[in-house]
C-alpha positions as CSV (number, residue, x, y, z in Angstrom):
1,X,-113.1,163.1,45.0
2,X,-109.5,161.7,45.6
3,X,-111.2,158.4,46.1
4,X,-113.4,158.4,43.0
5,X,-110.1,159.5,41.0
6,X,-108.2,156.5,42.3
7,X,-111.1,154.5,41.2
8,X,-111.4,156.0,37.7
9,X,-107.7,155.4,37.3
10,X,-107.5,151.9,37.9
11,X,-111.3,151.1,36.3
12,X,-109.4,149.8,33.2
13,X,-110.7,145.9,34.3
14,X,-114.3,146.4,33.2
15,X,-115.9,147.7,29.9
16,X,-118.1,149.7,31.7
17,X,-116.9,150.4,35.2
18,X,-115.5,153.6,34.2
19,X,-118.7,155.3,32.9
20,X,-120.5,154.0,36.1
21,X,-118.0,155.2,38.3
22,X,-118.1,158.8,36.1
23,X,-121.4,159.1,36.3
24,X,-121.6,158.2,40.4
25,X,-119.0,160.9,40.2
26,X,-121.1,163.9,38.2
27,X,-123.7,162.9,40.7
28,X,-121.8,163.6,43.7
29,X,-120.5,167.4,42.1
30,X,-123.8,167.6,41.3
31,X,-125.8,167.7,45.1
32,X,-122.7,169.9,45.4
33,X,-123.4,172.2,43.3
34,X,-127.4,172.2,44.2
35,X,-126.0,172.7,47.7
36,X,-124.2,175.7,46.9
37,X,-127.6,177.1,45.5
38,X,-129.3,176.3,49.1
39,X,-126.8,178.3,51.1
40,X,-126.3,181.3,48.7
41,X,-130.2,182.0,49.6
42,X,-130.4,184.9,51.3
43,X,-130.1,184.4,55.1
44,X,-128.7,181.0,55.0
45,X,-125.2,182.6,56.2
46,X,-124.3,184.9,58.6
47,X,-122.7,188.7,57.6
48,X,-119.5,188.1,56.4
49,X,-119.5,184.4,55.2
50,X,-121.6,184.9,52.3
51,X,-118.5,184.5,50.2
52,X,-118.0,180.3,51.3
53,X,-120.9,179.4,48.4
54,X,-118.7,181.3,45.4
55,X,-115.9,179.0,46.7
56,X,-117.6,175.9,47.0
57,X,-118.6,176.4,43.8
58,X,-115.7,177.3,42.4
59,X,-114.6,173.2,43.8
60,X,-117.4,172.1,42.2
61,X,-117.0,173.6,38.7
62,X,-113.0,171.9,39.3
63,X,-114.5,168.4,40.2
64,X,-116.7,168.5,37.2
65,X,-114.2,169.5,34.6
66,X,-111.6,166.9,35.5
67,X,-114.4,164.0,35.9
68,X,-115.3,165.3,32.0
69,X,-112.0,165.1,30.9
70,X,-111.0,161.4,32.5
71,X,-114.4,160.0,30.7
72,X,-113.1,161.8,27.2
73,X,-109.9,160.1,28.2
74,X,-111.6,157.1,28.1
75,X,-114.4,157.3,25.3
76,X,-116.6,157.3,27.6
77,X,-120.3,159.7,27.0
78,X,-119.4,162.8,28.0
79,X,-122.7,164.7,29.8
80,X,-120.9,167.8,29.2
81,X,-125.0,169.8,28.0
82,X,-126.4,168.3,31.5
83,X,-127.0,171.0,34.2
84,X,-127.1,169.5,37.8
85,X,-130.1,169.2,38.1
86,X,-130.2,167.2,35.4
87,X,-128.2,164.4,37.0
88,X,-130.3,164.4,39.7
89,X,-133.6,163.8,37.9
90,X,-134.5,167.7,38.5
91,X,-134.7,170.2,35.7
92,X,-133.3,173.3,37.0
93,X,-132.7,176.3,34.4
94,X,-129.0,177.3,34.2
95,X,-130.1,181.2,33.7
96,X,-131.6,180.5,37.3
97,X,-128.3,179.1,38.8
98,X,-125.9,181.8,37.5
99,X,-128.7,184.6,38.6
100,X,-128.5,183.0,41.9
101,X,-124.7,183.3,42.0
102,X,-123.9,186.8,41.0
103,X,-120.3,186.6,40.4
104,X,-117.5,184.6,38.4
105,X,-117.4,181.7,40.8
106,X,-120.7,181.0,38.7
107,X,-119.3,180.4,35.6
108,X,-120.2,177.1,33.4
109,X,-117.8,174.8,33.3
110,X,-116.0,175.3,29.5
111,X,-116.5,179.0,29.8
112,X,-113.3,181.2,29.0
113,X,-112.9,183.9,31.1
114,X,-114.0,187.2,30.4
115,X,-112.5,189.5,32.5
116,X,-109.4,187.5,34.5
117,X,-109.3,190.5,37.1
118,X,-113.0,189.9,38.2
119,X,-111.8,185.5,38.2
120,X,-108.5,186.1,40.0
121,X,-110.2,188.1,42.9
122,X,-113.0,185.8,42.9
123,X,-110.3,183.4,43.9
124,X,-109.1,185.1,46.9
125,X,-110.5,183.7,50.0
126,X,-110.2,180.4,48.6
127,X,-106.6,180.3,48.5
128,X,-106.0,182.0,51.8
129,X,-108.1,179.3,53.3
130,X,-105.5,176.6,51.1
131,X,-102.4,178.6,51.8
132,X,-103.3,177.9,55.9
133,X,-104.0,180.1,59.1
134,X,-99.9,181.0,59.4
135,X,-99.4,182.1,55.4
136,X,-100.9,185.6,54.4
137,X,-102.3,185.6,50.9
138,X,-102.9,189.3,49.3
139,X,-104.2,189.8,45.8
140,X,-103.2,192.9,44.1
141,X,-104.2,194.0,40.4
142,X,-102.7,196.6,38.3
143,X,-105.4,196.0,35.2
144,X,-105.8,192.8,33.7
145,X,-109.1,193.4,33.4
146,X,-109.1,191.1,29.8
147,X,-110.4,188.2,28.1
148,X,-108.2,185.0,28.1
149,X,-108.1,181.8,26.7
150,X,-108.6,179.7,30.0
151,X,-111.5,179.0,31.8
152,X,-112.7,179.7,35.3
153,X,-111.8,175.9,36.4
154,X,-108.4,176.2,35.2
155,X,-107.2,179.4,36.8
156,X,-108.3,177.7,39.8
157,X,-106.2,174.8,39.6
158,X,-103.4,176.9,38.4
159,X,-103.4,178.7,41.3
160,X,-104.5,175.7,44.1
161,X,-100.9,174.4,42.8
162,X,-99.1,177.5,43.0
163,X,-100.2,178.6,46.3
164,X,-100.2,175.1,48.4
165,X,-96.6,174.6,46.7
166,X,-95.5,177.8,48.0
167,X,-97.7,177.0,51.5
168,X,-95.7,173.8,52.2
169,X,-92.3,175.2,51.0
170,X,-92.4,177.9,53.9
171,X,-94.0,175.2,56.0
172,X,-97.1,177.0,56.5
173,X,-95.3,180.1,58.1
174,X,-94.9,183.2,55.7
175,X,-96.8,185.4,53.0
176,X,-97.8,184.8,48.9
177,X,-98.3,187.8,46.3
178,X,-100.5,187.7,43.6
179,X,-99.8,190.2,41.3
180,X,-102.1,190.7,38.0
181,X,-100.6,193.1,35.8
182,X,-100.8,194.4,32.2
183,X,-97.8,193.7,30.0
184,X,-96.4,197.2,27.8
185,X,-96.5,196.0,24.3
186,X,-94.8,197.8,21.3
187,X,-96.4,198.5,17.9
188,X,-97.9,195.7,16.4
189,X,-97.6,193.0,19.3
190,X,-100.0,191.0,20.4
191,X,-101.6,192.3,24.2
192,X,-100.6,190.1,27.2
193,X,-100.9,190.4,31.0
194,X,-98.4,188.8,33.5
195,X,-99.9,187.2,36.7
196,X,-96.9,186.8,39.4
197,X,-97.1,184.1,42.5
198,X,-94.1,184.9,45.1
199,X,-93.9,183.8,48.4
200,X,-91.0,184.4,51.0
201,X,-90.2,180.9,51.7
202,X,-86.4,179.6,50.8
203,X,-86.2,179.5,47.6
204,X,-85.9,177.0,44.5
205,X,-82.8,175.3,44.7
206,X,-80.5,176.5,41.4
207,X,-79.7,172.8,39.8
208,X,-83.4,172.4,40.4
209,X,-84.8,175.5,38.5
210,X,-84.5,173.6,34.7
211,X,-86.4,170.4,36.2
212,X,-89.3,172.2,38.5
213,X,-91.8,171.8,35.7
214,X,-90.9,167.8,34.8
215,X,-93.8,165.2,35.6
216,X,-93.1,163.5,38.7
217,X,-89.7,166.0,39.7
218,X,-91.0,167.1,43.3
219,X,-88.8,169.1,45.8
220,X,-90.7,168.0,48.8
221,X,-88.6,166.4,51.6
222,X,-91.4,164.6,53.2
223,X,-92.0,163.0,50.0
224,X,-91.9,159.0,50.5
225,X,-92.4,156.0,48.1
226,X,-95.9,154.2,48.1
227,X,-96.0,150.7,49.1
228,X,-96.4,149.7,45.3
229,X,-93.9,151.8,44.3
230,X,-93.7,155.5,43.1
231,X,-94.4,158.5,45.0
232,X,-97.3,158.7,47.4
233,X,-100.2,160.6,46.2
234,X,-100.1,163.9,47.6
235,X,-96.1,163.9,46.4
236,X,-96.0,162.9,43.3
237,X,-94.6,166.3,41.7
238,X,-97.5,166.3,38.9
239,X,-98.5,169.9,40.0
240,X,-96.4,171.9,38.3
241,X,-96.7,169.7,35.4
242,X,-100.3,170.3,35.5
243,X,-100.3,174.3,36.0
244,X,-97.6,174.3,32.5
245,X,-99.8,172.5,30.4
246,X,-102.8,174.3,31.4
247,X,-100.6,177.1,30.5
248,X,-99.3,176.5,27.4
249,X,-102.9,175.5,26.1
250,X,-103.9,178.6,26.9
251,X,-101.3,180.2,24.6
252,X,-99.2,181.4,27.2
253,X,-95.8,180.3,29.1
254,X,-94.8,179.9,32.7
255,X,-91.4,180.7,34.1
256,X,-89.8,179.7,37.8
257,X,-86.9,182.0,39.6
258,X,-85.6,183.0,43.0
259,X,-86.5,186.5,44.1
260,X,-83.3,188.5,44.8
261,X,-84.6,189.0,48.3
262,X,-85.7,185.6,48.8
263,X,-88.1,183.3,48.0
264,X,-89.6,181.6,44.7
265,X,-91.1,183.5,41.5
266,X,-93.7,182.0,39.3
267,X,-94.4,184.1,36.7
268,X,-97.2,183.5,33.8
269,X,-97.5,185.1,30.6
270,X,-101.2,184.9,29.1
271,X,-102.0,186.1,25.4
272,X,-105.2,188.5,25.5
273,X,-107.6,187.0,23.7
274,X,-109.6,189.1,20.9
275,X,-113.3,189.8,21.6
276,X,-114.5,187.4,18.2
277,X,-111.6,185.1,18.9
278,X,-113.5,181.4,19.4
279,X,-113.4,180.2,22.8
């Protein structure tokens, strides 16, 4: 995917290298996603890893949404009403995909969430598997059971970012809390829940906590300039720029701090959405 991204980015040469590459792309989440289907079949995994198909789909539902939104970038046709099997040349009914799922992780791309308890839980093993074998990753939920106005492939992303930023910060060595939680609201005010990331790593350096959320600011020492110029890929400090604008569409805001026993504090603020709100 990183490879089909760089190829995307610079595809600006030809008038149609972009969509070709795009649709090489869908075709590629798309045998992932049919994959997925294959190994949630009963008996295909062993007791306990049954979980490893929600989170591969989870990826894929990711992959797809950000090759959709580099082709709308580009005017390109979007092939947003094809199901997989679709790009593969086999018609395979959606109902029969979700059925096969059984949980969030099988959520349509473009869907907003429902109930962001069910998605953030659903997330779980996934990030513990990110965060590394020396970081522990717990989930706790104190309601939140409510409708927002992101969808299933953005929470994801938001929280890939959070959790590998923390990851690296304590150098793989150390714990991240998730904490979903209902916000008290006063007469009249709009209901909101508050979803906390903190780790117990060292901390956002003070002059550093106004700029954390800038495109391209990146704390990361190992950090190094690309031959061209610029920050190498994997440092380029877009993450946090990413997770805020995610954010902020969604209605909501996203604050960094230093916890007063150590360690960073991300903490979002997402508007409940109403039932007949649009989504």
């Amino acid at each position: 995917m990183v490879a089909v991204l760089k190829t995307l980015a610079g595809a600006r040469q030809g008038a149609g290298t972009v969509a070709e590459v795009a649709h090489d792309a869908r075709n590629v989440v798309a045998a992932l996603s049919l994959y997925c289907d294959l190994v949630a079949e009963p008996g295909v995994l062993g007791e306990g890893f049954g979980h490893y198909a929600g989170e591969l789909r989870l990826l894929a539902a990711a992959s797809r949404s950000l090759v959709e939104k580099l082709t709308r970038m580009d005017g390109s046709r979007s092939f947003a009403g094809e199901g997989p099997g679709d790009l593969l040349g086999v018609r395979q009914p959606t109902d029969t995909i979700l059925e096969r799922a059984g949980n969030a992780a099988a959520r349509l791309p473009g869907d907003s969430i429902e109930n962001l308890q069910q998605e953030l839980v659903a997330n779980r093993n996934l990030l513990d598997a990110i965060a590394g074998l020396g970081v522990r990753v717990s989930v706790r939920t104190k309601g939140g059971a409510r409708p927002v106005r992101l969808v299933s492939e953005d929470l994801t992303r938001i929280l890939v970012n959070l959790v590998k930023n923390a990851a690296e910060a304590m150098h793989s060595a150390g714990a991240i809390e998730i904490t979903l939680r209902e916000l008290p609201r006063g007469h009249g005010e709009e209901p909101a829940v508050a979803l906390l990331v903190e780790d117990t790593g060292p901390g956002i350096p003070a002059e550093q906590l106004d700029r954390i959320f800038e495109p391209g600011f990146t704390t990361n020492p190992e950090a190094q300039s690309a031959p061209g110029g610029g920050w190498v890929a994997a440092h380029r400090g877009l993450g946090l720029s990413i997770t805020r604008s995610i954010v902020e569409q969604a209605g909501g805001r996203i604050d960094a701090a230093n916890r007063a026993g150590g360690g960073a504090q991300f903490r979002l603020e997402l508007p409940v959405r109403r039932p007949r709100e649009a989504r």
